[in-house]
C-alpha positions in Angstrom: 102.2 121.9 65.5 103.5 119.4 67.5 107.3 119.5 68.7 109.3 116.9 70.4 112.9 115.2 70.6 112.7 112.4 68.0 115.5 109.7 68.0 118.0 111.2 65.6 117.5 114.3 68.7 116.6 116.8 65.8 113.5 118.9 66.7 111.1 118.2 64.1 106.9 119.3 63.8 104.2 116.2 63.1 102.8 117.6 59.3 99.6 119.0 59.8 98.4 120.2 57.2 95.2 122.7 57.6 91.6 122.9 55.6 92.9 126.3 54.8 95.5 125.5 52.9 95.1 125.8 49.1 98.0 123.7 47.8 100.0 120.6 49.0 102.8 123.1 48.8 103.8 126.3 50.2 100.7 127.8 51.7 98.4 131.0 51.3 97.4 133.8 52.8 94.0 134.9 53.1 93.1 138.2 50.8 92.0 140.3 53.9 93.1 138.4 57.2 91.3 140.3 60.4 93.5 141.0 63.0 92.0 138.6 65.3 92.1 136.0 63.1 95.7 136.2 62.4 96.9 136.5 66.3 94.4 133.6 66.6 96.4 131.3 64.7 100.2 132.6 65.6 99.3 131.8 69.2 97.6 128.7 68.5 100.8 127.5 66.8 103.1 128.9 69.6 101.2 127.0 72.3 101.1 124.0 70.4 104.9 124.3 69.5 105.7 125.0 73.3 104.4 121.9 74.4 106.9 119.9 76.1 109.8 121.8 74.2 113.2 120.2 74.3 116.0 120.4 72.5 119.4 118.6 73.3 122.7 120.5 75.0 124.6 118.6 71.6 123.1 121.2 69.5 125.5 123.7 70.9 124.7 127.2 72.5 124.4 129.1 69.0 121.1 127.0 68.1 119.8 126.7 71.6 120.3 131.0 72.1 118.1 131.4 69.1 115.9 129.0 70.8 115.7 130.7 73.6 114.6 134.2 71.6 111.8 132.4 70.3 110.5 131.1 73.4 112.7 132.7 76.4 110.6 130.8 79.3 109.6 127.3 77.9 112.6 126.0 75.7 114.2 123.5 77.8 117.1 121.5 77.3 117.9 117.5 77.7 121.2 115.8 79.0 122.0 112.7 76.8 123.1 110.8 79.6 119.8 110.7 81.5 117.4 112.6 79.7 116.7 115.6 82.3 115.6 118.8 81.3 116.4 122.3 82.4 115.3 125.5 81.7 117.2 126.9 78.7 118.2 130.1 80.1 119.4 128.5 83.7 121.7 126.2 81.8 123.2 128.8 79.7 123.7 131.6 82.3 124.5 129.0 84.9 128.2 127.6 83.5 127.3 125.5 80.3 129.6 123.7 78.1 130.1 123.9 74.2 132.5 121.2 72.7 133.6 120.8 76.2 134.2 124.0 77.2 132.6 127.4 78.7 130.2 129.3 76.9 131.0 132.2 78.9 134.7 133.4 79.9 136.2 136.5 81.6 137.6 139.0 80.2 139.3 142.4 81.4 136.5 144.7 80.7 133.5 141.6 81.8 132.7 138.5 80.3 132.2 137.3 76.9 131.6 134.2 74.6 134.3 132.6 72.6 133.5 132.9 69.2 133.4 129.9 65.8 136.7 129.7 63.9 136.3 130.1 60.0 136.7 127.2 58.5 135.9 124.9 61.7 132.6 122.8 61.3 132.8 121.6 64.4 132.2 125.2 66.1 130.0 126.4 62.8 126.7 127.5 64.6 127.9 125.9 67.3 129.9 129.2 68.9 129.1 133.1 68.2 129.1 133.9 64.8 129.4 137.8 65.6 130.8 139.6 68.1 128.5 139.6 71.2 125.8 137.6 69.1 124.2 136.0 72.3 124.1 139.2 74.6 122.1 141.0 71.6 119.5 138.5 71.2 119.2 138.2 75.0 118.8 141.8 75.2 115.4 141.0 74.0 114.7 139.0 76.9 114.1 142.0 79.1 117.1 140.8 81.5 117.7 142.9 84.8 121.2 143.5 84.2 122.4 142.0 88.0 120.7 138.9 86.5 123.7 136.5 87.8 125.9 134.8 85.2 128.3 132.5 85.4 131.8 132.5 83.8 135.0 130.9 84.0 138.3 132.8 83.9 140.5 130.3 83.4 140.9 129.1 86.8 137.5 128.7 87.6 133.8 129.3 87.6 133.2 132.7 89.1 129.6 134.6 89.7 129.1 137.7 87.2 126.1 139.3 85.7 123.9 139.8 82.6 125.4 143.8 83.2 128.9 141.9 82.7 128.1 141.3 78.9 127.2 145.2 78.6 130.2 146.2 80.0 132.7 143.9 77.4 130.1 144.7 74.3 131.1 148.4 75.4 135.0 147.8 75.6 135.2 146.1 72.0 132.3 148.4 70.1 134.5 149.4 67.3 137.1 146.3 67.2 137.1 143.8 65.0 137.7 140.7 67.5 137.0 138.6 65.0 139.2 139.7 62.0 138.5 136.3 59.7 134.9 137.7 59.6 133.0 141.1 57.8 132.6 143.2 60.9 129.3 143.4 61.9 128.7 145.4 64.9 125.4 144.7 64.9 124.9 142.7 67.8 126.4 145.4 69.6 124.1 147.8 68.7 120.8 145.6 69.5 122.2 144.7 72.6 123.5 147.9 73.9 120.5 149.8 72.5 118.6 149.7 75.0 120.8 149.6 78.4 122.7 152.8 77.7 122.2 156.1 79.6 120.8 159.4 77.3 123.4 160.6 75.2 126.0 158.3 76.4 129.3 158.6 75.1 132.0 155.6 76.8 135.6 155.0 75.9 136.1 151.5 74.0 139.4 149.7 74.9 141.4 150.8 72.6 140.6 153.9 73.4 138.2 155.1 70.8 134.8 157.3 71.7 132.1 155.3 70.5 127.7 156.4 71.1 124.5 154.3 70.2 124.7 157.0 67.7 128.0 155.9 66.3 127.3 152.2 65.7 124.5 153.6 63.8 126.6 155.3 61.3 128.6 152.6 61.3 125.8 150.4 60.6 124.2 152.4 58.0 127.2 153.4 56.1 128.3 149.8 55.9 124.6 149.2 54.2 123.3 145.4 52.8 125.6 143.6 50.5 123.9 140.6 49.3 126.9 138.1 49.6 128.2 139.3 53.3 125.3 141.3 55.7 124.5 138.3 57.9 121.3 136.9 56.9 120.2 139.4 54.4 120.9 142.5 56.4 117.5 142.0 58.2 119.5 142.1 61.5 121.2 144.8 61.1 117.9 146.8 60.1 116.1 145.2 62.9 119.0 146.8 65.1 118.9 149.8 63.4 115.6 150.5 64.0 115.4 149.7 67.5 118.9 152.0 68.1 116.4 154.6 66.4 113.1 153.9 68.9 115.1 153.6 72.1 116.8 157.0 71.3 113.1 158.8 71.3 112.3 157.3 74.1 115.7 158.8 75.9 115.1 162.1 74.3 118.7 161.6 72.8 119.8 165.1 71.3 120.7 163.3 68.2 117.5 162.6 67.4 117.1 165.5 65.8 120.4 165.2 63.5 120.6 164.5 60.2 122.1 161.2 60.8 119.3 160.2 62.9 116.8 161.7 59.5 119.1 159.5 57.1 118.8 156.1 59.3 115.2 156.4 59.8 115.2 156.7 55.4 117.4 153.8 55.5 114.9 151.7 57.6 112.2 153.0 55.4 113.4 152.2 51.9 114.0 148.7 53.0 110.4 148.3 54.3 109.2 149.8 51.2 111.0 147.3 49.3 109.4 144.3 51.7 105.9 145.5 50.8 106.4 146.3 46.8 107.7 143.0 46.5 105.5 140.9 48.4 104.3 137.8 46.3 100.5 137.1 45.6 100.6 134.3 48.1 101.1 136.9 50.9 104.8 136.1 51.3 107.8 138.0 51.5 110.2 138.1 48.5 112.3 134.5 48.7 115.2 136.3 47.5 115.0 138.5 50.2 116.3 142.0 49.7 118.0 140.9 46.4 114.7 141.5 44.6 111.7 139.9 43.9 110.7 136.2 43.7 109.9 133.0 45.6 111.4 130.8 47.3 112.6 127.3 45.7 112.5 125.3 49.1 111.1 125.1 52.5 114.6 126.6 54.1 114.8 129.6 52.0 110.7 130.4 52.4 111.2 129.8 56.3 114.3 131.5 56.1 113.5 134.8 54.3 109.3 134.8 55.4 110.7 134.8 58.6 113.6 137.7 59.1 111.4 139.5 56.9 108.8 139.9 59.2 110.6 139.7 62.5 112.6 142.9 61.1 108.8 144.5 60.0 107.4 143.5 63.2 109.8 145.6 65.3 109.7 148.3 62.7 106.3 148.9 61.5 104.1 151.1 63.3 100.8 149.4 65.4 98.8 150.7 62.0 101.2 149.3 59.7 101.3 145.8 60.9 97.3 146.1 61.1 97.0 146.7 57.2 96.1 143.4 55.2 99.4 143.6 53.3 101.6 142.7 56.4 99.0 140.7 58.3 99.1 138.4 55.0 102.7 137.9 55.7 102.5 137.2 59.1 99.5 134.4 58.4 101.1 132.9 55.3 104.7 132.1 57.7 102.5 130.7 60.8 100.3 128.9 57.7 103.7 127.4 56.7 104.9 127.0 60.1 101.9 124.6 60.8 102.6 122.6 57.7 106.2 121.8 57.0 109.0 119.5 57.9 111.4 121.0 60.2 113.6 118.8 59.2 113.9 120.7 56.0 114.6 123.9 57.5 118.0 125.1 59.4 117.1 125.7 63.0 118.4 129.2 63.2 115.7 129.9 60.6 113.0 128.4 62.3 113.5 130.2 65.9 113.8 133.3 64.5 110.4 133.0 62.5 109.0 131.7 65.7 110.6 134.7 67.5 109.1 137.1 64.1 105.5 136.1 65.0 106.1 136.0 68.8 106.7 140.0 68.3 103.8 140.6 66.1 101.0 138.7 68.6 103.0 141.1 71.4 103.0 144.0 69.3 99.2 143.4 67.9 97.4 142.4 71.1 
C-alpha cells in the first residue's frame, strides 16, 4: 500500500488488490495462517505505508497524534505554504498550532492540551476528545519523561517536559475537566500506568487520594455502554489491561486483591466475547462488543477489525496471539488494509489499526 498527499491533502492508499483475496469485497483470512506468514505481510504493509508518509498540519493535532501512535518515527508533517516536512513528534512537542493556537498550555500542576467543545465542528477531532487523550497514546511511545516540551502559558512559549503531562494527568485524575462529556479516565490510566512508582498513592487537586489501582475501579465499575464508552470500550480495556500488567511487573501489593482478580475477569470476558464471535472470514464482530455480525462498510470493518485487535494484541498472551483464531484476525485487517480506499475510512480508525498490527509484529517477532 502506497500512501501519499493527494491534492484534496487527504491521505489516501493506491487499491491494490492481492491474488489472495477471494472477493472484490471485504477480504479473507486464511483457515490456518503460520505465524511467519502473517508478520510477513503486516510488515510488508507497514513499510510500504511508511514510504514518504505525510500528512498535512490542517488536519489538526487529534488526527496527526493517532498518526503518530501508528508510526511514532516516520509520520511527517507538511506546511501548506511551502510544502516542508517535519517529523511529526518535533512539531507537536516543539510549540504547534491548532486553529491558531497552542496545542500545549500551562497549567498550575504542568501542562496540558486544550480540549474540543461539544457541539463545535471546527475543534471535533481536531482537539482532545478526553482528558489527557494525547499524553496516553504517547505514553506508548516509550518517551523519557525529561523529553523537552514546549508550552505556552499565556505569555509565552516556555521549555517543559514529556514528565510535565504526568504531573497535570496526576492533579485532575478524578475531575471531570470536561463536564459536557461521559468521564472517561481512561487516558489517564494508559498514560500514567506505566510512569508511576510501586504502590503509589498521590493527592489529585482537589484534594482527593487517587492509585493506578483506583482508576481501575473506576474504570471497571463504569463498564462498556454501547452508546457512550469511547469507541466501543476497546480503550478502556486496552488501558485496563495494561494498568493490570505494569502492576506485576511493580510487584504492586494489590495485585493480589480481589479488585485486581475482578479486573483481570473483566478483561477476560471481553476477550472471550472477541473470539466466540469472530466471523468465518476471520474478522472481528462489526458490531463490535454489541454482539455478533459484520460490518456494512469499509469504516465500520476498519474501525471495529482494528480496536479489536489492537486491544487483543496488548492483552493476549504470546500463545494466544499465536493460535489461528487471532492470527486470522490480524491477517484479514492487514488483507483489508492492503485493499481499500482510505478515503472511505475515518483517519482515527485507520491509525489505530495500523498501530493494532504494529503491536502484534512487536509482540509476535
Amino acid at each position: 500500500m502506497k500512501v501519499f498527499l493527494r491534492s484534496l491533502i487527504i491521505l489516501t492508499v493506491v487499491v491494490s488488490l492481492q491474488a489472495h483475496s477471494l472477493a472484490p469485497g471485504f477480504s479473507t483470512a486464511d483457515a490456518e495462517p503460520s505465524v511467519e506468514q502473517v508478520t510477513t505481510e503486516i510488515d510488508a504493509l507497514i513499510a510500504e505505508a511508511e514510504d514518504d508518509l505525510k500528512v498535512p498540519i490542517s488536519l489538526g493535532p487529534w488526527v496527526i497524534v493517532h498518526g503518530i501512535l501508528a508510526f511514532p518515527d516516520t509520520l511527517h508533517v507538511t506546511k501548506k505554504e511551502d510544502e516542508t516536512s517535519v517529523l511529526a513528534l518535533d512539531w507537536l512537542r516543539k510549540g504547534g498550532l491548532a486553529l491558531g493556537k497552542p496545542i500545549f498550555v500551562t497549567t498550575p500542576n504542568g501542562i496540558a492540551s486544550p480540549a474540543h467543545t461539544p457541539g463545535n465542528e471546527k475543534t471535533r477531532e481536531v482537539l482532545e476528545g478526553h482528558p489527557h487523550q494525547f499524553f496516553g497514546y504517547l505514553s506508548d511511545l516509550g518517551l523519557p519523561m525529561t523529553t523537552p516540551w514546549m508550552a505556552h502559558d499565556g505569555k509565552r512559549w516556555v521549555e517543559k517536559s514529556f514528565g510535565d503531562l504526568l504531573l497535570d494527568a496526576k492533579a485532575v485524575a478524578g475531575v471531570n475537566t470536561q463536564p459536557k462529556f461521559v468521564y472517561e479516565p481512561t487516558w489517564i490510566l494508559w498514560g500514567l500506568s506505566r510512569h508511576v512508582k510501586r504502590d503509589e498513592v498521590w493527592t489529585n487537586r482537589q484534594g482527593g487520594k487517587w492509585s493506578i489501582a483506583r482508576l481501575v475501579d473506576y474504570e471497571v465499575r463504569a463498564g462498556i455502554d454501547h452508546d457512550k464508552t469511547a469507541c466501543g470500550g476497546m480503550h478502556r480495556l486496552y488501558a485496563i489491561d495494561l494498568a493490570l500488567k505494569e502492576a506485576v511487573k511493580r510487584e504492586d501489593k494489590w495485585v493480589s486483591s480481589a479488585l485486581f482478580q475482578g479486573a483481570t475477569g473483566f478483561v477476560q470476558k471481553h476477550v472471550a466475547q472477541l473470539r466466540n464471535e469472530q466471523n468465518r472470514d476471520g474478522s472481528l464482530s462489526g458490531r463490535l462488543l454489541r454482539g455478533p455480525g459484520m460490518a456494512d462498510s469499509w469504516h465500520t470493518r476498519i474501525n471495529s477489525n482494528g480496536h479489536s485487535v489492537e486491544f487483543l494484541a496488548q492483552s493476549l498472551t504470546l500463545e494466544q496471539m499465536k493460535q489461528p483464531w487471532f492470527l486470522r484476525s490480524a491477517q484479514v485487517l492487514a488483507r483489508d488494509l492492503s485493499m481499500v480506499d482510505e478515503n472511505e475510512i475515518g483517519l482515527g480508525a485507520l491509525f489505530h489499526a495500523y498501530h493494532a498490527l504494529r503491536l502484534v509484529s512487536e509482540r509476535l517477532r
